[in-house]
N, C-alpha and C positions, 0 to 999 in steps of 0.2 A: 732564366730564359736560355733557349738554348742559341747554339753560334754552330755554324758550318764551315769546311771548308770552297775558300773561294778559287776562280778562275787563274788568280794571277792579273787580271786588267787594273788600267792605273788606278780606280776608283779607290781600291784600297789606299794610296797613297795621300789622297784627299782628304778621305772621313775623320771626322773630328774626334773620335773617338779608338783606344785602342782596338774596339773590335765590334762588328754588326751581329745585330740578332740575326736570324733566319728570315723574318718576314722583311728586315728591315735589308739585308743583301740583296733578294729575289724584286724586292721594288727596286733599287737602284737599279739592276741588270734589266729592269725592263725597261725601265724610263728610258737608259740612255739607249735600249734598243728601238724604241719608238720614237726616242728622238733621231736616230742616226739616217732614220727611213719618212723624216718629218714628219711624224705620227706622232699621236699623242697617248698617254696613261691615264685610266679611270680609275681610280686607288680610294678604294675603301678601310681605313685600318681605324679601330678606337683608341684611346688615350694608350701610350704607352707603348704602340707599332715603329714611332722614332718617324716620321711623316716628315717632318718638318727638313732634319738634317738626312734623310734619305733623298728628297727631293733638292734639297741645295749640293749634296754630295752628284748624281747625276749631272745637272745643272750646271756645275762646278765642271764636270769630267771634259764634260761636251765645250766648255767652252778652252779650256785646256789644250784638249785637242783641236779646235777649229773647224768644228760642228757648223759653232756657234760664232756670234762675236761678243755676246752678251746673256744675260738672266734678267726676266722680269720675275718679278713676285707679287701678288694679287692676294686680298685678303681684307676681309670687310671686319676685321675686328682689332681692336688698337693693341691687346695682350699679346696677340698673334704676331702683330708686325713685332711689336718689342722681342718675342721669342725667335723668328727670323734672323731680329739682328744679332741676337746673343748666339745664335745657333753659328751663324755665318763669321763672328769672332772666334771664335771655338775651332772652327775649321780652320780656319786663317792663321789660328796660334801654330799649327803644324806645319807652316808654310813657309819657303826662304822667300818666296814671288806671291804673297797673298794677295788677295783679288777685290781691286777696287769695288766698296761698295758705299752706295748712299742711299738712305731712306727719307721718305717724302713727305711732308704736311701742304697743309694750303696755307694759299695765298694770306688769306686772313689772322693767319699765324705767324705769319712772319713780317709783313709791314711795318715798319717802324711810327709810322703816324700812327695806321691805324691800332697798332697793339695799347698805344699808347693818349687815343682817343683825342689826337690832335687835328682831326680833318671836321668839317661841320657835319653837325647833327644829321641833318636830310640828308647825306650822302652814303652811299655803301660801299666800304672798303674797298670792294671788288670795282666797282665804278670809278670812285675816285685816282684807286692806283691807273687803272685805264684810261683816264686823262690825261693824267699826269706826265705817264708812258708816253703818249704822245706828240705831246706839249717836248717833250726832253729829244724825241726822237725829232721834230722837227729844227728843232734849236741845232743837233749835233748834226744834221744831213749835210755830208760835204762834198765842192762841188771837184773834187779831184786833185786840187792844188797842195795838200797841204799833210796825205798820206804817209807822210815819213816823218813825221816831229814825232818825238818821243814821246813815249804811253808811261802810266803807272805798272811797278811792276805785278802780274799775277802768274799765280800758281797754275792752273790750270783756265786754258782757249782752247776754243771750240776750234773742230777740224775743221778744213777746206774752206773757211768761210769769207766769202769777198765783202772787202771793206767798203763800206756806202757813208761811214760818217767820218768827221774826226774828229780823233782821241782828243788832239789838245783844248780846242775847244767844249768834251766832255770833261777835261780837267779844270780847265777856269770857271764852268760852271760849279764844278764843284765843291770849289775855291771860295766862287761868291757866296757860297751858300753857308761859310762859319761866321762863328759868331761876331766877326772883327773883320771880315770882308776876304779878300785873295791875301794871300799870305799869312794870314791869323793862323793861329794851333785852337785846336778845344779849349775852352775854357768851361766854367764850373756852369750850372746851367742850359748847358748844350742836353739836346736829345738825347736821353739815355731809355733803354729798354733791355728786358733780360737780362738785368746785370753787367750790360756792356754801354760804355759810353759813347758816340759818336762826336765826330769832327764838326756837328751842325747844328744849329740853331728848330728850335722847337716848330717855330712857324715854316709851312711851303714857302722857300722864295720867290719871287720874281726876276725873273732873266734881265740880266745887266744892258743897261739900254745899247751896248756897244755891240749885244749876241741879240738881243729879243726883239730892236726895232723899238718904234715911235711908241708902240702898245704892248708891252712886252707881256709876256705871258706868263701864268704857275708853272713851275718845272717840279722834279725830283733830283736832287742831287746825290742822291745814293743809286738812281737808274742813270744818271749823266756819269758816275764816277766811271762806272759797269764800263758807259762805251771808252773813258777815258783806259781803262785795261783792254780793249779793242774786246769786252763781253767777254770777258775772262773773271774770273773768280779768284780772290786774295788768299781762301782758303783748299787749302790740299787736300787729300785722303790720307795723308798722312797726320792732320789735327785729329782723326777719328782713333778709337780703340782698334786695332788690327787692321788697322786702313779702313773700316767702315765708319763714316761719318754720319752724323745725326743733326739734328735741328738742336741738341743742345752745344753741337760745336760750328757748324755753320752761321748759325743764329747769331751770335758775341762776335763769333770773329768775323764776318763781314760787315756787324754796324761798328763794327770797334775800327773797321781799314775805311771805311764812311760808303761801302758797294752795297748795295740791293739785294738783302740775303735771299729772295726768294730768286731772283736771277741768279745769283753765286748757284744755290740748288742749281737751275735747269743746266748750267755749266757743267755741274759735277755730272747731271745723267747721260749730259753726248760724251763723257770721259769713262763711266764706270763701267764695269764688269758684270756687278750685281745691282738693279735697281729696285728698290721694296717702295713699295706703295698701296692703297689701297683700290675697291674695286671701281672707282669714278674715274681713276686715272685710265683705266684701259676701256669699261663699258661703257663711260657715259661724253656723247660726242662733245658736250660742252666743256668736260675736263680734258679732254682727252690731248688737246693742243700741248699741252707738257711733257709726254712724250713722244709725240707723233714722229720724230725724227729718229725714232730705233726701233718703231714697228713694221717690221720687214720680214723676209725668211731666215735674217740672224739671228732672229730672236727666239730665244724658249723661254715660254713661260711657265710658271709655278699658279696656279687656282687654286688657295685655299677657301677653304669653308666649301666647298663648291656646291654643297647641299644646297646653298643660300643663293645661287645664281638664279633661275628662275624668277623670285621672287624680288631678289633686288634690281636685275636686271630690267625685267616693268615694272619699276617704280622707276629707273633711273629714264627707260624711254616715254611715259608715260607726260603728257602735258597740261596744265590749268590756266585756264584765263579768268582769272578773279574779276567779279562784280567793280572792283575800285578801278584796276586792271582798266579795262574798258572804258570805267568815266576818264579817266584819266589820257587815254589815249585821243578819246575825243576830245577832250580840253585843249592836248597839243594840236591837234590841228586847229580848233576853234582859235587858241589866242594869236597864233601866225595869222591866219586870217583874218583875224580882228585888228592886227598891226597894217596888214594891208589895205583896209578898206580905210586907214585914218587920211591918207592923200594919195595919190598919184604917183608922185616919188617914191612912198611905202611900198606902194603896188609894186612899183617897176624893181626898188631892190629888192624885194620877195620873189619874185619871177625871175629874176637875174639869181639868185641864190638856187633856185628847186632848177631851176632851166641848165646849170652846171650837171647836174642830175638828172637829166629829159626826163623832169618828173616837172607837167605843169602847175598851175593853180588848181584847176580844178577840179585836177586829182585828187586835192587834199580836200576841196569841199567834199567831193564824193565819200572821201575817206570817214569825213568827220560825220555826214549823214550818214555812213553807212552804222556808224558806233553809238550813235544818238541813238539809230531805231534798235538798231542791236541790246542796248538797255531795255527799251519797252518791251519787248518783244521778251526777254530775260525775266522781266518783272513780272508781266502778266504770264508768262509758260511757270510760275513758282507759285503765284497767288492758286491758280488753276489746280494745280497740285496739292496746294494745302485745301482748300476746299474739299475736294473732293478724300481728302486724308481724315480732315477732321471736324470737316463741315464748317460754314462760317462765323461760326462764333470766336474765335483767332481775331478776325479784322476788329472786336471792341473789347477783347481781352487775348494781349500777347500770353495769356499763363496758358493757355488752352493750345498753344502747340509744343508738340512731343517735346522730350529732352532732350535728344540725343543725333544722331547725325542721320540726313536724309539722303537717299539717290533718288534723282527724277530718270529714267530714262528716258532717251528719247527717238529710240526706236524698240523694236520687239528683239530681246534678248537671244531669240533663236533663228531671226528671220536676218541674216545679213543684208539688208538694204538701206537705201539714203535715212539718214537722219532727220525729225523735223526741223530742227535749225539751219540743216542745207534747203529742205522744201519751201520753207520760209523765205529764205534767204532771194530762193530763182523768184519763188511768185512776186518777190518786193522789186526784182530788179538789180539783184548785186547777184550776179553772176559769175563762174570761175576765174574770166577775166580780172575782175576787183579782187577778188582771192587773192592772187596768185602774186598784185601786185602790191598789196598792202603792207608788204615788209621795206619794198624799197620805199614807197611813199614813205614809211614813217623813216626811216633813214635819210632820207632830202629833209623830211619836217626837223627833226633834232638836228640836221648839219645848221639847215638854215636858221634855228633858234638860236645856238649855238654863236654864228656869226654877228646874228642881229642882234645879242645881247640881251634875249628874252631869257631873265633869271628862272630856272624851272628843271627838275629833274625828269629830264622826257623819258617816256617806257614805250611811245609809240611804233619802235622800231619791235620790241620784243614782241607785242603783240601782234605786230602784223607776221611774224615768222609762225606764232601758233594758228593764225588766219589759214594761213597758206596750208601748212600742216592739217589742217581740219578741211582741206576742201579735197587737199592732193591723198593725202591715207585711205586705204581701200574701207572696204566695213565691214569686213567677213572678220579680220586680224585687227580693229580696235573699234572699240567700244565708245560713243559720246554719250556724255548724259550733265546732268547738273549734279554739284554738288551741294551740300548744306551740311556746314560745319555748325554744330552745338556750340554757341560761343556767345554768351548772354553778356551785353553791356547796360553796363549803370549810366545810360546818357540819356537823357529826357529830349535830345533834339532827334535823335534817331526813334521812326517810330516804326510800326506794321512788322512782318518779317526780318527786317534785319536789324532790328533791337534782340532778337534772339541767334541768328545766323548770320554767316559768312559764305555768301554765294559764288560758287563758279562754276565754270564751265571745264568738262575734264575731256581731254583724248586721250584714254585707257588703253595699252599695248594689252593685248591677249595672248601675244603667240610668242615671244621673246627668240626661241629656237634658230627665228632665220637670220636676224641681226644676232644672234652667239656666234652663228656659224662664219658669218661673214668675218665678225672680230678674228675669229680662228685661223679663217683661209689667212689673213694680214702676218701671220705669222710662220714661225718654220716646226713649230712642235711644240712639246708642254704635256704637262702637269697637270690634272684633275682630282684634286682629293680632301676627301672628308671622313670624319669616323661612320656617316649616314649617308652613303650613295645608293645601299641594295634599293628594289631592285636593277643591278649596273646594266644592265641592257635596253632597260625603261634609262637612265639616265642622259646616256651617250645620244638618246634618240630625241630629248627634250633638250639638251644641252646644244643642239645642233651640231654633235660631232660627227655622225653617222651619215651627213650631208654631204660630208669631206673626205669621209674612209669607203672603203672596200663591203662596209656594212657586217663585217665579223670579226674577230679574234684569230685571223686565221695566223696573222705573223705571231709566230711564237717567240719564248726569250731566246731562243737560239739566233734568232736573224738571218736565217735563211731562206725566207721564204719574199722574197725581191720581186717577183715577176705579177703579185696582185696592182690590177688598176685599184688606183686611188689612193689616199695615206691613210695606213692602217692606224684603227683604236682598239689598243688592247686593255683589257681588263683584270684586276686583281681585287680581290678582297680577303682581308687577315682577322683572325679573330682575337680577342682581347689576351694576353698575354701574359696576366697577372694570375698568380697562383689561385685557382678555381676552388679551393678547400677557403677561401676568404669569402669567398659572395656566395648567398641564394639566389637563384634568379626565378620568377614564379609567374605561369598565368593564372590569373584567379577566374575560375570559370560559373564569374555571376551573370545574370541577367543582363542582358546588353543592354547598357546607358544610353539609351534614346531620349529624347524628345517626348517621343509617343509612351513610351515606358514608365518615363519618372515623371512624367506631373509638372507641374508650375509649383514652384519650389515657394514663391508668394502667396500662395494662397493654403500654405499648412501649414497646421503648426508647427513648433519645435518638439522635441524628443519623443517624437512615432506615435503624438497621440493620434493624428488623425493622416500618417504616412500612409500609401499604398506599399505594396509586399516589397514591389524594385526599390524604393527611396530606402527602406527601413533594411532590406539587405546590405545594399550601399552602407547605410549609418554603421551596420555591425563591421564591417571590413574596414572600414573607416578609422575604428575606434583600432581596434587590432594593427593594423598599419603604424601609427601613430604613438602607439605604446612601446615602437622599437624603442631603445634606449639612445639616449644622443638626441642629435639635432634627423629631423624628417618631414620631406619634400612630397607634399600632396598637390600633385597636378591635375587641377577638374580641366573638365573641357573649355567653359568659359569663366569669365570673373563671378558672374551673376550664380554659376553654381558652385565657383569657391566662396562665396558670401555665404551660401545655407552650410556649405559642410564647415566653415571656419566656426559658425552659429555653435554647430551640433557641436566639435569635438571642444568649445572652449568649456562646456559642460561635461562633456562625458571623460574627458582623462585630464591625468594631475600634472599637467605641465605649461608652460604658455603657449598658445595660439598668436602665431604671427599672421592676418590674414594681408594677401598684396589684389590690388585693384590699380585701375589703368590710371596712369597719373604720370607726373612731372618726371624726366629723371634724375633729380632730386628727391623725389618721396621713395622715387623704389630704392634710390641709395642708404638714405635711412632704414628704410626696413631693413634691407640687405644685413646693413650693420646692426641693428634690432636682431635678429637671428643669428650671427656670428657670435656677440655677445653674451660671457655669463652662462647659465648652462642647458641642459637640451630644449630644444624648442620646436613646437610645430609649423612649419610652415607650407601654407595654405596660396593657392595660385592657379592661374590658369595657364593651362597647357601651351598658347599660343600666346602666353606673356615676355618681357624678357628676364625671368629670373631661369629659364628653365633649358637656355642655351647661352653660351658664351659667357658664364659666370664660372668663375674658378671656385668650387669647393671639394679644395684639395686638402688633405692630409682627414681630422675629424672635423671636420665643420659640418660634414654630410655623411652618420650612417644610415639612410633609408629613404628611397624614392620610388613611391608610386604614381603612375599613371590611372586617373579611370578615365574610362570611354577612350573613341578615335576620335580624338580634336578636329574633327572636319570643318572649316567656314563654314557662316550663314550660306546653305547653296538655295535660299530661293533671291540671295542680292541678285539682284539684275546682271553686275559687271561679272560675277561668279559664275552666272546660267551662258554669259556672251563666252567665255572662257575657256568653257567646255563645250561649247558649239566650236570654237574656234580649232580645238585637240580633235576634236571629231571629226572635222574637216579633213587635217591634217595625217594627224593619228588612226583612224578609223570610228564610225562610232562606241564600236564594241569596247575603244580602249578609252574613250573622251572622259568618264566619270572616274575613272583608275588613274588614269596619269594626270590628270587634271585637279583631284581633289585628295582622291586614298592615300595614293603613295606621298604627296607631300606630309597629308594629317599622319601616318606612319612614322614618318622620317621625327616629325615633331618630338612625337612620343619616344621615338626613339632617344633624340639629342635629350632629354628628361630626364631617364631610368640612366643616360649617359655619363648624369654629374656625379655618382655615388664612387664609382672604383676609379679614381686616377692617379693610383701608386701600386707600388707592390707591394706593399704595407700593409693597405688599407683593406679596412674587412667592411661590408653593408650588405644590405637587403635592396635587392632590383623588383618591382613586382609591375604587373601589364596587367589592369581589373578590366575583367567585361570579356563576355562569353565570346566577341570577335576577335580575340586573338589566337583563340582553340583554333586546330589545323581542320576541323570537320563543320564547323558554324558556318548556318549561313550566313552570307557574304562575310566568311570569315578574313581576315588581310595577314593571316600566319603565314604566307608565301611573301611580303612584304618584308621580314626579319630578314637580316643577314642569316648565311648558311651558318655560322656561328652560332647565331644566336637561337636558332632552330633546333641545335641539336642541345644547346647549354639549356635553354627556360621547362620548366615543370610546371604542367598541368593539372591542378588539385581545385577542389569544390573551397567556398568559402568558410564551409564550417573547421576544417580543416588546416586553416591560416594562424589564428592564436598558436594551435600548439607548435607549428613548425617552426613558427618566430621562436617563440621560448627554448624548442630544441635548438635553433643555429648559435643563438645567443649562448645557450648553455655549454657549446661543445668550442667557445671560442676559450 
């Protein structure tokens, strides 16, 4: 690869390496010129462009100079964050002042009860710890007096932060909390997890009748310790390799000092320089409270995978109120009020409880009718559906409904208007009013169960927040409908419908673009990048960056161009970099893989007795593909039509057939390792599975991957058709079916033929089957390839495919 000479800017002083490629220079120069003008970078590069440490080198620059005051880093894949942090050690080793960092896990990870399945059964980690939290925070609230007694010591406290509780009495709590009382050490049997041992006893204590009162309460004493350090962390950035810390060193050594290593984390991120995390911490509003305190204009952020925003971003906004969901929220208000009607006195301390809350009584009857009829109404809108799906013979034989997962909608896909469960809902008499109020009602309900010692893990609150949610979301930008999960139980008490499914109710984001944008504005600049962004001006305009800029490229890497309204997005994309005399890259220009073209793959036989011309050309590229040598990656469109092609090729070549289908992630790890194993193997998959992104087959695990067809979604799903009404809105209609469906089904294909070269070593076969990749087909999507890869892939007919294999082979 070649290297250039650079500017002279400090950048160079940072980069972890003695020297930048070409493409990987030209992206740092740009990043920090888009950062410098709080604009952001759309960066296209594949395996091998240096993304990673180009964008932390930038990132790094900016905060150096005081840009910035920090780096986030974003990235939905766990290989990824691991490669950040080693990337950001690396950098750091060059450094006299290297740059505090910490990478992030959840909650769930780090609990010391919970890792260690010490809290009861019916509780969720997540819940429990938020008790608990509570329970400790009320204990340690101090009334002013007593703010100067000495704390435990820690390593790193939080800035500017005014003291509300006290330390000392966070220290005797968690004191009480060893095995042998205040002033005990560890002893053998104390709580130990990940290898480290704590100061505390296995069980939740209860607060010393001297701190908790006549009733005293569950605490935590590794979140009591927390405030006994005044919410300080016993662990430094100095425990980490290069000053970046991890969950392997935060983890031991705050249950080993007896502090709450998920609190020591959120300490380390108001202190760090670099924060790595994944994509819930910044997209999703209900993670997002872990960093909320450094999302500001100091922050730049880093967007890996960014391909993957779109789609993970509605799913993270996306909401379900399950069938259980609902009885259950009705039972909460049902058994409050069943407690109230037992006397008088009940009455009055139930209304004395919600009335703290100006949430009356019979609010909550309201509430609970409204969730009784909301079942029926559930029940019979699904029976209806199946009826007319499969007619009623389902109601005296469950084998007679389908296999697999259902959408009910419940409005017209194209027609943005009210929903029937909002229609339902007016003609019944639960009107926006009840909506809007349903969330604090169930908030009063769980306070006051709560108080009044009704044993019960309430949801009522959570549901009344997707209530409200379902009445306040417009309906052009999300989709409701029912869902039906394929989920068959062996239980003879459960009968009709949901002996075979699991009902709910879904609020479907469609548009994701305008909450990206907003997360964006929140911020001062960043990072967008993936090896599959083309095409980047379709991106920046789905990504909702183009919401926030000038709407072109107009700032160039010089930075002089200052006087555009709005924060520029600039755009780059790099092409692969690895020695070109190692890969073929090929369009196979067969028969386009339709639907309409290939047949019902069930209903023919096996090896072309009774194929039509498209199956049985497929079968022959098939076999050709597959006979590369080594291990080789056949991506059908769906699972169903890697099932016929795993059929045909376990027959027609002499090697083993790995066929993957949708399953546990456990079963694809098997496979995974089934095909790494022993010697070449076929592996058969669908395009839209996950063996086919974000799997590492590096060095030879992988010489040959083809793609057939364009992986498009089912687009007659309802929530698919609302989708692209929603892009078309937005978008144009001209562009609704393009950026809505094409370009992601592209990008797919793309990250596929992506697993074969990722070294410079490595030599394979890339091939794109199906006459829609040719630049002249109709509705060909060859403008969809990076400009890279446009000018690198060859267009040749399938008879033509055998011999080319055998010559690439031959000339290695």
């Amino acid at each position: 690869m070649g290297t250039r000479e650079h500017d002279g800017s400090t950048w160079q002083e940072l980069f972890g390496f003695e020297e930048a490629y070409d493409d990987q220079a030209d992206a740092i120069e740009t990043a920090i010129t888009a950062g410098r003008k709080q604009g952001f970078l759309a960066m296209e590069g594949p395996c091998g462009t240096g993304k990673t440490m180009a964008a932390l080198t930038a990132g790094a620059t900016l905060v150096r100079e005081d840009d910035y005051e920090r780096l986030l880093v974003v990235t939905p894949v766990k290989q990824q964050r691991r490669q950040f942090v080693a990337d950001l050690r690396q950098l750091n080793a060059g450094l006299e002042e290297p740059l505090a960092g910490v990478a992030l896990v959840g909650k769930r990870d780090l609990c010391p009860y919970g890792r260690e399945d010490v809290f009861p059964p019916d509780a969720s980690v997540h819940d429990r710890c938020e008790d608990l939290r509570e329970n400790t925070a009320d204990l340690v609230e101090s009334d002013g007096s007593s703010d100067d007694r000495p704390v435990a010591d820690a390593v790193i406290r939080p800035r500017n932060d005014d003291i509300w509780w006290d330390p000392q009495t966070g220290s005797d709590l968690a004191k009480a909390a060893r095995p042998g009382g205040i002033g005990q050490q560890a002893i053998a049997g104390s709580l130990s997890t990940s290898g480290a041992q704590s100061p505390y006893r296995r069980s939740q204590p209860t607060a010393p009748d001297e701190i908790g009162g006549e009733d005293p309460p569950l605490y935590c004493p590794f979140e009591a310790d927390w405030y006994a350090r005044n919410r300080g962390s016993p662990v430094g950035f100095d425990a980490g390799e290069e000053h970046v810390v991890t969950a392997e060193e935060y983890l031991p050594g705050a249950v080993e000092r007896g502090t709450c290593p998920h609190r020591a984390m959120q300490t380390l991120v108001g202190a760090a320089d670099v924060v790595i995390g994944n994509y819930n911490h910044l997209f999703d509003p209900a993670s997002r409270g872990l960093i909320e305190g450094i999302l500001d204009e100091r922050t730049f952020v880093i967007v890996d995978e960014a391909h993957r925003l779109e789609e993970r971003v509605r799913d993270l906004l996306s909401d379900r109120l399950g069938r259980q969901t609902i009885v259950q929220a009705r039972n909460d208000c049902h058994q409050l009020l069943s407690l109230a009607r037992q006397s008088g006195d009940h009455k009055r301390e139930v209304r004395a409880h919600l009335g703290s809350q100006d949430v009356p009584l019979e609010a909550v009857e309201r509430a609970r009718d409204f969730y009784d009829d909301l079942l029926g109404w559930l029940e019979d809108r699904i029976a209806e559906h199946l009826d007319d799906e499969v007619g009623r013979d389902w109601r005296a034989d469950e084998r007679a409904l389908p296999e697999h997962d259902l959408e009910i909608p419940l409005r017209d896909p194209d027609e943005p208007e009210p929903d029937e469960l909002t229609r339902w809902a007016e003609e019944a008499g639960y009107d926006g009013g009840l909506f809007r109020q349903l969330d604090t009602i169930g908030l009063a309900v769980e306070d006051a169960s709560e108080e009044l010692g009704i044993a019960r893990t309430p949801v009522v609150a959570a549901a009344g927040v997707i209530a409200r949610r379902w009445w306040e979301r417009d309906h052009a930008t999300t989709f409701r409908e029912i869902e039906l999960d394929h989920s068959p139980r062996d239980d003879q008490r459960i009968e009709g419908w949901r002996s075979t499914y699991t009902a709910g109710l879904t609020l479907f984001d469609c548009l994701p673009a305008e909450s990206l944008a907003s997360t964006f504005d929140d911020v001062g600049g960043g990072v967008l990048m993936s090896a599959t962004l083309a095409p980047l001006d379709v991106f920046t305009r789905v990504a909702g960056l183009d919401a926030l800029g000038d709407g072109s490229d107009a700032a160039d890497a010089t930075g002089t161009d200052s006087e555009d309204d709005g924060r520029p997005v600039l755009t780059r994309s790099y092409g692969l970099s690895f020695p070109p005399e190692n890969r073929a890259s090929w369009i196979v220009d067969a028969t386009p893989f339709t639907a309409r073209n290939r047949g019902d793959p069930e209903t023919m036989e096996p090896l072309g007795e009774v194929w039509n011309p498209t199956r049985d050309e497929y079968a022959h590229v098939l076999r050709a593909i597959a006979r590369n040598p080594g291990n080789v990656l056949i991506a059908m469109p769906n699972y169903r039509e890697a099932t016929w092609a795993g059929a045909y090729l376990a027959d027609a070549v002499e090697k083993p057939v790995v066929v993957d289908e949708s399953s546990s992630n456990e079963a694809t790890e098997n496979r995974k390792r089934e095909f790494f194993g022993g010697d070449g193997k076929v592996l058969v998959t669908s395009t839209r599975g996950t063996l086919t992104e974000g799997v590492d087959y590096d060095g030879a695990k992988l010489r040959a991957a083809a793609v057939v067809g364009v992986p498009l979604v089912n687009i007659g799903s309802p929530r698919v058709r609302a989708v692209q009404r929603a892009y078309g809105d937005v978008f144009g209609e001209d562009h609704a079916f393009e950026y809505a469906l094409t370009i992601p089904a592209v990008r797919r294909a793309r990250q596929a033929i992506g697993r074969v070269i990722r070294g410079a070593d490595e030599v394979g076969v890339r091939a794109l089957v199906g006459a829609r990749y040719t630049p002249d087909a109709r509705h060909s999507v060859f403008e969809y390839l990076s400009p890279a890869e446009r000018e690198e892939f060859v267009t040749m007919s399938p008879e033509f495919l055998p011999d080319q294999i055998d010559r690439f082979w031959a000339e290695r």
